[in-house]
C-alpha positions as CSV (number, residue, x, y, z in Angstrom):
1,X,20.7,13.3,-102.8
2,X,17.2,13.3,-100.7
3,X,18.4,10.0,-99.2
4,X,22.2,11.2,-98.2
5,X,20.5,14.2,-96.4
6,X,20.9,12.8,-92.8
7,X,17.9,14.6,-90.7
8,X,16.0,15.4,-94.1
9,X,16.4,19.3,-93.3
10,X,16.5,19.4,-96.7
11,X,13.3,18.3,-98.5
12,X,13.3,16.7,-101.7
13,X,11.2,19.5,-102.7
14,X,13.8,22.0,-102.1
15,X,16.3,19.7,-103.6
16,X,13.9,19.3,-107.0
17,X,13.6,23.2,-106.9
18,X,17.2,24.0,-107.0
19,X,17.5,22.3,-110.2
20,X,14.2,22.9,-111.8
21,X,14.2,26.7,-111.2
22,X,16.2,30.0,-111.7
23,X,16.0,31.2,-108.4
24,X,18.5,31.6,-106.1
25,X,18.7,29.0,-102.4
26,X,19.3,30.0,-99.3
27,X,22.8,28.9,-98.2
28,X,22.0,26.1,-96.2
29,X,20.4,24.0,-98.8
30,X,23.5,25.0,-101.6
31,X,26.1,24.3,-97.9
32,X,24.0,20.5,-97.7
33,X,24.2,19.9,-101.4
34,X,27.5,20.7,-102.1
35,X,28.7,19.2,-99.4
36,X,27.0,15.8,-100.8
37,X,27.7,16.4,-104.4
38,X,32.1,16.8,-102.9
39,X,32.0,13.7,-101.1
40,X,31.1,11.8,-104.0
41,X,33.4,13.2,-106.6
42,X,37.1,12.2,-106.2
43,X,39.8,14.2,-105.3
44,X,37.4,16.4,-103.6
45,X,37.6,18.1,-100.4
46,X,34.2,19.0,-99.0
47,X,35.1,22.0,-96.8
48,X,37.0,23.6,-99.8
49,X,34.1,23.5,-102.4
50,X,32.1,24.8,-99.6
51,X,34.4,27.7,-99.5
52,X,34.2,28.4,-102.8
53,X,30.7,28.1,-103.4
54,X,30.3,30.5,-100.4
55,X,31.9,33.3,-102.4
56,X,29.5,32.3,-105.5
57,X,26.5,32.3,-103.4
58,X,27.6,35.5,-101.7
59,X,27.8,37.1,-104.9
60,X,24.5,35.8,-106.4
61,X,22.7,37.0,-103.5
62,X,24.6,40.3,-103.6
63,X,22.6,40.7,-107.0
64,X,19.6,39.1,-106.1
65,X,17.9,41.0,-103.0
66,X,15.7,38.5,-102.2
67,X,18.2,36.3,-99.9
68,X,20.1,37.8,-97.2
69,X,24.0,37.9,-97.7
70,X,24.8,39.0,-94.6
71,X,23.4,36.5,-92.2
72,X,25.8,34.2,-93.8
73,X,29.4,35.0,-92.1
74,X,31.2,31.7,-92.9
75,X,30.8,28.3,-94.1
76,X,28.9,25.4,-92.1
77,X,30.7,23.0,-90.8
78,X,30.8,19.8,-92.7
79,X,29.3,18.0,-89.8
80,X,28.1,15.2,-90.8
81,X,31.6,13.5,-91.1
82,X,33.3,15.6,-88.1
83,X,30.6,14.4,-85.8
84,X,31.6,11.2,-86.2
85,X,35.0,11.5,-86.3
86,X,35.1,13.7,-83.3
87,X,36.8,12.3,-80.5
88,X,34.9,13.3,-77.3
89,X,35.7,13.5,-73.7
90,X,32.8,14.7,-71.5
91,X,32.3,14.9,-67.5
92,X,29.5,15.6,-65.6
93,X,28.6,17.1,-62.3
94,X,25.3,17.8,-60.5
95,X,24.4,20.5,-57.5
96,X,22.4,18.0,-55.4
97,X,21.6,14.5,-55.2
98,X,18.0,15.0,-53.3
99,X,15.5,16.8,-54.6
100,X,11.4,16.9,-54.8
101,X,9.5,16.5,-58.0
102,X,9.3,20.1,-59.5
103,X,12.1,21.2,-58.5
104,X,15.3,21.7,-60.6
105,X,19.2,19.5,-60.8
106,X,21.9,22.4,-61.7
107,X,24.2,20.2,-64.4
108,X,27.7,21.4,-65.5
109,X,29.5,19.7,-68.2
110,X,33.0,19.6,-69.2
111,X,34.2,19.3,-72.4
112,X,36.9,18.4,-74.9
113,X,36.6,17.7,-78.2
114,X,38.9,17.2,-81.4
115,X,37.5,17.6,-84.7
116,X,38.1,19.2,-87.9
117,X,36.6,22.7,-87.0
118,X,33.8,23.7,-85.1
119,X,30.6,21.5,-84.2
120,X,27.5,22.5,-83.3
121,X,25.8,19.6,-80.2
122,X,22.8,19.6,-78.0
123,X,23.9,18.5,-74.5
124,X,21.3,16.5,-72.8
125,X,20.6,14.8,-69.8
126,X,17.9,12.1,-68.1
127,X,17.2,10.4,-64.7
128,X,16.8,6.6,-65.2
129,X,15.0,4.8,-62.6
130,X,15.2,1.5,-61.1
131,X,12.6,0.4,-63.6
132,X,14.3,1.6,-66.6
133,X,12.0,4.3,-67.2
134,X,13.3,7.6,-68.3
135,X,12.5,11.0,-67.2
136,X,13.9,14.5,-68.7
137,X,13.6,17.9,-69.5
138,X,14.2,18.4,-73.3
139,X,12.7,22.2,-73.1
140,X,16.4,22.1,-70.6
141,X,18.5,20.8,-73.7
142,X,21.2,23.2,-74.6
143,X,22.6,23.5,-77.8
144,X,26.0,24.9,-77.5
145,X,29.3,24.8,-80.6
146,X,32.4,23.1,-79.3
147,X,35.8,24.2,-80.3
148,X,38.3,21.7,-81.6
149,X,41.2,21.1,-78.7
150,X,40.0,23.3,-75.8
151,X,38.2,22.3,-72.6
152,X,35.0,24.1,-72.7
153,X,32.4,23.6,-69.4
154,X,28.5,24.7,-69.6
155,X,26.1,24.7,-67.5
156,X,22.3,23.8,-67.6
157,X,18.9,23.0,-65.5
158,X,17.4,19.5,-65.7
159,X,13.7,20.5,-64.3
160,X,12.3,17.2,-62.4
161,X,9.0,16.4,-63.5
162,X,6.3,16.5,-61.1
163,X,5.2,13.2,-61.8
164,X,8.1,11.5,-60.9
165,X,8.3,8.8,-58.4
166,X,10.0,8.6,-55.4
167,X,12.8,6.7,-55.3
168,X,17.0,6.5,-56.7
169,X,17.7,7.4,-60.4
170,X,21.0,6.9,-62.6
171,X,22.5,10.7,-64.0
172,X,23.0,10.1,-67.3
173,X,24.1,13.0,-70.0
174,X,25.1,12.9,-73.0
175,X,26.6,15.4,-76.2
176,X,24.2,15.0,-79.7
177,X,24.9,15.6,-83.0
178,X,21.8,17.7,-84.1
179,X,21.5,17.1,-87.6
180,X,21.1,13.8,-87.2
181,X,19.5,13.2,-83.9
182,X,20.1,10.2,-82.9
183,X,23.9,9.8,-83.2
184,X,25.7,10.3,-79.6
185,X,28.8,11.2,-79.6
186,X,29.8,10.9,-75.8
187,X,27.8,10.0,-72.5
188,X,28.4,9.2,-69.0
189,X,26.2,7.7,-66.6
190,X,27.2,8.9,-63.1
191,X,25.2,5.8,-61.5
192,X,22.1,5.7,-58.7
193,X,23.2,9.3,-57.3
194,X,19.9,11.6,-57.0
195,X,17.4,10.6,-54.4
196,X,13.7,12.2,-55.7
197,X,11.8,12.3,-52.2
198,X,8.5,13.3,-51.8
């Protein structure tokens, strides 16, 4: 189970102590292993079993003071297999195409995505230079949940470092699945368009 946790937001520790102890997990460790433990057994669904053991787990806490019920509203998505089954359409667009190091690239993205229920994403962006080398602004990352079927835009900063050289850069952003960090599930790369000038 340690090993089919994707991002390991789970420690084995937690894992070990959810079956070594009486006392009651929070939801997002009984949400991860549950969803694991469905999508092994057959004739399974994971998002049902989910639902169900979100109306145990309610009720447990209910009794048990300790763990907050009401923070928990609904189930988490079972995101692991909608993110990459999610079929993604992303645009970009930028507010200027000159700028000076230190100063900031307004970014709007527009979205679409189709997947079985709601996904949480970081949207991200870099400029790439001529030399391959990479510069962004990960305190700019924004994490945003996409709704299945509807064209969603957002809008973020991508801060220029000061360090960065003169000279043309690539726009390249890009939707990630949090959880585990390095899957993309859409980019675009709107070619040499930004001019840093000193």
């Amino acid at each position: 189970m340690d090993e089919a946790v994707a991002d390991r937001h789970v420690s084995r520790s937690r894992i070990h102590t959810v079956f070594t102890t009486g006392r009651l997990p929070t939801w997002d460790v009984v949400d991860t292993l549950v969803e694991i433990l469905a999508s092994m057994a057959r004739d399974t669904e994971p998002e049902e079993e989910i639902k169900e053991f979100l109306r145990l787990w309610r009720a447990a806490a209910a009794v048990d003071h300790a763990v907050p019920a009401h923070d928990v509203t609904r189930p988490g998505p079972v995101t692991d297999r909608r993110a990459a089954e999610a079929t993604t359409h992303l645009e970009l667009a930028c507010d200027a195409t000159a700028l000076k190091p230190g100063h900031v690239l307004g970014l709007t993205y527009r979205i679409r995505m189709d997947a079985d229920g709601p996904l949480p994403v970081v949207l991200g962006a870099s400029l790439v230079g001529r030399d391959s080398a990479e510069y962004y602004d990960e305190s700019g990352d924004l994490r945003a949940t996409l709704t299945p079927g509807t064209e969603e835009m957002y809008h973020r900063q991508l801060l220029v470092a000061a360090d960065t050289p003169e000279g043309q850069y690539r726009l390249v952003g890009g939707i990630w699945y949090p959880r585990s960090g390095e899957q993309r599930m859409a980019s675009v790369d709107l070619g040499y368009i930004v001019q840093i000038e000193r």
